[in-house]
KEVO-631540 format. One record per residue: chain; x, y, z of N, C-alpha, C in turn; residue in three letters. Coordinates in nm, 4 decimals, always signed. Layout:
<recs>
REC	A	X	Y	Z	X	Y	Z	X	Y	Z	Ala
...
</recs>
This chain:
<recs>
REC	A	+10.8006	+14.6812	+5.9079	+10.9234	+14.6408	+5.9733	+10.9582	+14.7448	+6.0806	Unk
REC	A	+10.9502	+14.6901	+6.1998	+10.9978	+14.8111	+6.3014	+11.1603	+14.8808	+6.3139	Unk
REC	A	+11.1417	+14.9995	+6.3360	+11.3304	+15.0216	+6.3233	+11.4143	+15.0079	+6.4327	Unk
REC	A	+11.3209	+14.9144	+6.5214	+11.4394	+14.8221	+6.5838	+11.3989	+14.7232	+6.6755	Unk
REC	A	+11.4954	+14.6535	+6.6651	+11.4618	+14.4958	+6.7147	+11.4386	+14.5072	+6.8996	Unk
REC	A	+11.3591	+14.4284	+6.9029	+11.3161	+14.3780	+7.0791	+11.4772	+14.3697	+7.1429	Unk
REC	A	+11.5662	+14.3067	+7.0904	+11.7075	+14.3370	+7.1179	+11.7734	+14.4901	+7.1187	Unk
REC	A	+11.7632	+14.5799	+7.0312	+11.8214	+14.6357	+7.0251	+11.7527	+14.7536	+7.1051	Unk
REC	A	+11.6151	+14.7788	+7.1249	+11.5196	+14.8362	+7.2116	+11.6049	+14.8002	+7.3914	Unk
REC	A	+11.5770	+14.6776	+7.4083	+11.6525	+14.6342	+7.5239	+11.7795	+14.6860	+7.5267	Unk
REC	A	+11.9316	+14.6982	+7.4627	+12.0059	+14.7290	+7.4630	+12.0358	+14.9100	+7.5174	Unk
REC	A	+11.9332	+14.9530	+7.3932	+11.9365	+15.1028	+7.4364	+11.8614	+15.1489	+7.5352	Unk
REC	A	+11.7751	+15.0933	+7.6519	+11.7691	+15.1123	+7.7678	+11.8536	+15.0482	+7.8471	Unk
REC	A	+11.9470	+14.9642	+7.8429	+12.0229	+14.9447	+7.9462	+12.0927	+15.0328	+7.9534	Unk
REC	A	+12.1361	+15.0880	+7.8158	+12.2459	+15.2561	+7.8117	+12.2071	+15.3515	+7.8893	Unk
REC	A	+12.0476	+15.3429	+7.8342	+11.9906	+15.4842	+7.9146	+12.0201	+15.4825	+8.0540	Unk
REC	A	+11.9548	+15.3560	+8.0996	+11.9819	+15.3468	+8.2701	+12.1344	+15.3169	+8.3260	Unk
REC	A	+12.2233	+15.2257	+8.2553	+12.3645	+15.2720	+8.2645	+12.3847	+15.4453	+8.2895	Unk
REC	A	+12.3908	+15.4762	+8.1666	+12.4063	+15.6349	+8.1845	+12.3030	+15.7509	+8.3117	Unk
REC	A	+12.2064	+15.6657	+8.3522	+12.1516	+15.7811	+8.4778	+12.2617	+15.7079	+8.5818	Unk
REC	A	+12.2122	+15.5750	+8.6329	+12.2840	+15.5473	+8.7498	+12.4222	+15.6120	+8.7313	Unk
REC	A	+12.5124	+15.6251	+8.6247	+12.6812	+15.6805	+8.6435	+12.6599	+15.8368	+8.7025	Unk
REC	A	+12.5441	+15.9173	+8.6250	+12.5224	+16.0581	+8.6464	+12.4936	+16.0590	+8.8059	Unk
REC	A	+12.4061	+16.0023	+8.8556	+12.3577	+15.9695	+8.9911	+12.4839	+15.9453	+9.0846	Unk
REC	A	+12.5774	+15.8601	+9.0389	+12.6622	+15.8202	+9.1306	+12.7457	+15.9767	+9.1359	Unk
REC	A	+12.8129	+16.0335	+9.0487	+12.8600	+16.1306	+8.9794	+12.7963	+16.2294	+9.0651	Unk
REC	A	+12.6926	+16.2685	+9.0694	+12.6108	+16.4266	+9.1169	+12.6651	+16.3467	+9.2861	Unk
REC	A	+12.6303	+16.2653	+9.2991	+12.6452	+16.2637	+9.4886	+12.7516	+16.2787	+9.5386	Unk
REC	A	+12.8776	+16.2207	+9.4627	+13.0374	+16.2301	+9.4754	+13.0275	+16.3648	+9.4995	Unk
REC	A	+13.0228	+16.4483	+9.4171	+13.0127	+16.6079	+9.3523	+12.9817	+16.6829	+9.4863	Unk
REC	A	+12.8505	+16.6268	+9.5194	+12.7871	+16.7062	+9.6311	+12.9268	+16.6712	+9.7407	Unk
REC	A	+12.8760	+16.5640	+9.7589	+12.9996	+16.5455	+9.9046	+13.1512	+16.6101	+9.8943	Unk
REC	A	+13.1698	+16.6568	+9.7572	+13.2836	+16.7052	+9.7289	+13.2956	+16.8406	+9.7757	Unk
REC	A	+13.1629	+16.8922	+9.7195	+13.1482	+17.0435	+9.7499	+13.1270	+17.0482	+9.9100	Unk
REC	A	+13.0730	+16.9958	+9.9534	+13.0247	+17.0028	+10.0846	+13.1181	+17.0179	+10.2267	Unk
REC	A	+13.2448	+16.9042	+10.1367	+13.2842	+16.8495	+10.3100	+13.4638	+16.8443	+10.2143	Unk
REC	A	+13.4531	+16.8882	+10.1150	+13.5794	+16.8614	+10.0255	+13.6525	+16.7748	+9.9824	Unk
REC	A	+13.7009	+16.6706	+10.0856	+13.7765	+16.5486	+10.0658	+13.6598	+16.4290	+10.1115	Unk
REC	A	+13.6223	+16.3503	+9.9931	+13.5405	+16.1854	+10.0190	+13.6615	+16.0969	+10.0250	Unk
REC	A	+13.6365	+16.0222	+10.1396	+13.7048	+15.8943	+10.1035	+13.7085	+15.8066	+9.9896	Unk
REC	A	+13.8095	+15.7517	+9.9773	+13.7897	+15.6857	+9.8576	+13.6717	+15.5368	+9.8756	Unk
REC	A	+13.6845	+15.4395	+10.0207	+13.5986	+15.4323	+10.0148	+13.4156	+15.4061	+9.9978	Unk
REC	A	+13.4136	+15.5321	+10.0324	+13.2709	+15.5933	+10.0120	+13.2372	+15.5779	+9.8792	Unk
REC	A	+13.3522	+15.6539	+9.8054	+13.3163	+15.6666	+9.6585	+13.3121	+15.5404	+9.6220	Unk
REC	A	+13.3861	+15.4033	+9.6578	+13.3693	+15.2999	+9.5665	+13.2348	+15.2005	+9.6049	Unk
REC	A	+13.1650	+15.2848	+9.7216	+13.0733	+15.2408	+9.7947	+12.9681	+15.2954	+9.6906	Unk
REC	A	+12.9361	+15.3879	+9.7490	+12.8546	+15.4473	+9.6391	+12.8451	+15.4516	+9.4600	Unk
REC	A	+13.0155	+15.4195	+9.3698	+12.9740	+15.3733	+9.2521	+12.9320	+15.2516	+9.2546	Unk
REC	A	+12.9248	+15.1660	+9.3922	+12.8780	+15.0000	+9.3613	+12.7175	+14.9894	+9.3584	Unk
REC	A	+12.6883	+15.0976	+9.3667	+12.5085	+15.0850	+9.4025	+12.4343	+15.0911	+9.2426	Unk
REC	A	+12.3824	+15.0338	+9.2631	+12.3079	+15.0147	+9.1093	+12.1059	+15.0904	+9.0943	Unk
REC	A	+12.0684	+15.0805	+9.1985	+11.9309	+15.1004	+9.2409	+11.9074	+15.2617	+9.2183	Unk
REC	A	+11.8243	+15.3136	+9.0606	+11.8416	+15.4387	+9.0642	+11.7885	+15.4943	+9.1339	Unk
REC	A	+11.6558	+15.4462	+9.2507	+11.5791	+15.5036	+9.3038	+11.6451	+15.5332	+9.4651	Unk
REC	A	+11.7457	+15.4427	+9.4951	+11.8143	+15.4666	+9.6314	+11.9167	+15.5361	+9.5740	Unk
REC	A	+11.9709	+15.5795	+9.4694	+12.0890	+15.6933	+9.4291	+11.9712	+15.8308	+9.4311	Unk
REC	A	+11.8904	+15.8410	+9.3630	+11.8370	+15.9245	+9.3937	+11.7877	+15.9887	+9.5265	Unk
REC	A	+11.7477	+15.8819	+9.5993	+11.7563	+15.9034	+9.7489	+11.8829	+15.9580	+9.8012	Unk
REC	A	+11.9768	+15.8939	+9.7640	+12.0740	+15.9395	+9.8446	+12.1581	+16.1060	+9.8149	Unk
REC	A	+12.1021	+16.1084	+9.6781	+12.1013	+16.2772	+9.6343	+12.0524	+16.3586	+9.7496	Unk
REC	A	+11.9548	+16.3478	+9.7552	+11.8688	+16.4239	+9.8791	+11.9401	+16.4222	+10.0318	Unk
REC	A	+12.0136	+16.3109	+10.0645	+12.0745	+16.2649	+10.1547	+12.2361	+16.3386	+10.1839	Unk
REC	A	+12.2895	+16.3353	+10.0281	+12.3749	+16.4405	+10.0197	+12.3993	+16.5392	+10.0659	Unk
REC	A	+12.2760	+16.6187	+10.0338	+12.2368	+16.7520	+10.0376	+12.2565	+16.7984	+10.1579	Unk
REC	A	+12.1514	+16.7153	+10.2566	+12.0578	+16.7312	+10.3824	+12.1492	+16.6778	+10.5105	Unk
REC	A	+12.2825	+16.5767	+10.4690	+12.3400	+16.5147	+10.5751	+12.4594	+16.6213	+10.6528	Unk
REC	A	+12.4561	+16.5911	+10.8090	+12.5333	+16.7020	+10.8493	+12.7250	+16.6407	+10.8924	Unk
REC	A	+12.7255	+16.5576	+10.8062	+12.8611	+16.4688	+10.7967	+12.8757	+16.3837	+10.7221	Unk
REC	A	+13.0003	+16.3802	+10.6541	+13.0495	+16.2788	+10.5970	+13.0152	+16.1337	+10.6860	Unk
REC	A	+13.1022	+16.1003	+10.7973	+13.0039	+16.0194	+10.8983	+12.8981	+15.9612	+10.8858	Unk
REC	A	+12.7844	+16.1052	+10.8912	+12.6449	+16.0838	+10.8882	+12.6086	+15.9891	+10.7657	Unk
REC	A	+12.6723	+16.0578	+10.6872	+12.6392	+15.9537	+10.5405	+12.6323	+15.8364	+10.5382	Unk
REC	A	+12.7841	+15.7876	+10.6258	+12.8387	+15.7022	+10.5508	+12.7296	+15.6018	+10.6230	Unk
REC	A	+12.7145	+15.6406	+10.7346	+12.6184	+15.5396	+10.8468	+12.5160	+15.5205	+10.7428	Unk
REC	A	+12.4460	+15.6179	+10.7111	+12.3043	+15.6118	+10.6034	+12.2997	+15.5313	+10.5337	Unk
REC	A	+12.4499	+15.5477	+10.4283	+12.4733	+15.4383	+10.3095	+12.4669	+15.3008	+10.4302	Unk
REC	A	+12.5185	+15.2697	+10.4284	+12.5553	+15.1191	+10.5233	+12.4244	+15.1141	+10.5758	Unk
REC	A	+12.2972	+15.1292	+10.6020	+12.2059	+15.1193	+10.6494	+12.1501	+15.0432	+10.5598	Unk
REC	A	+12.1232	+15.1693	+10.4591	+12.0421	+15.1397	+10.3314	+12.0891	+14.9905	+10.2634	Unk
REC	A	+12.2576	+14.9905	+10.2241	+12.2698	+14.8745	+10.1422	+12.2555	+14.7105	+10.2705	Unk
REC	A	+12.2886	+14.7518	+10.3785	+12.2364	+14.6017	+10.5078	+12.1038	+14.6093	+10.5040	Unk
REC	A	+11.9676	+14.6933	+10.4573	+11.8773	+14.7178	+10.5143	+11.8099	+14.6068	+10.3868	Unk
REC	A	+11.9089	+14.6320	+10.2474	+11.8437	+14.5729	+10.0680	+11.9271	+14.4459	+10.1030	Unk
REC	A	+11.9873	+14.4120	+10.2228	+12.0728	+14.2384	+10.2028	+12.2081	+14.2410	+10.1659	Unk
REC	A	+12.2583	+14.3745	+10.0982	+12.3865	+14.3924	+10.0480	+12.4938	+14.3781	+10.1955	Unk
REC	A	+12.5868	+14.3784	+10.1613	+12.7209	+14.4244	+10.2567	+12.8213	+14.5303	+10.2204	Unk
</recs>
């Protein structure tokens, strides 16, 4: 008997990946916080709407490396018109 069901296997990776994407959204806020001090609000509700851990992770790097709030925000808006989003 396995100790846990095809359901409940499924369940506890949606947590897992729930819980990176929030950390992800979380570390980039953070950065832009430290960086430039005040985020729009927004940005921030821009960025918790993104679900794609591999473009949050991108955009970590983007964080880091961008030389404006501005700059960002253009980036983000690229990226999510570029995946079909608005």
């Amino acid at each position: 008997m396995p100790l846990l069901s095809r359901m409940e296997e499924r369940g506890l990776q949606q947590g897992v990946e729930r819980g990176t994407r929030q950390t992800r959204q979380s570390d980039i806020i953070r950065i832009l916080q430290i960086r430039f001090e005040t985020v729009p609000p927004e940005l921030i509700n821009a960025i918790n709407s993104l679900e794609d851990i591999s473009e949050l992770q991108n955009l970590i790097v983007t964080s880091v490396t961008t030389n404006s709030l501005a700059d960002f925000g253009q980036i983000l808006s690229q990226n999510r018109n570029s995946d079909g989003s608005v």
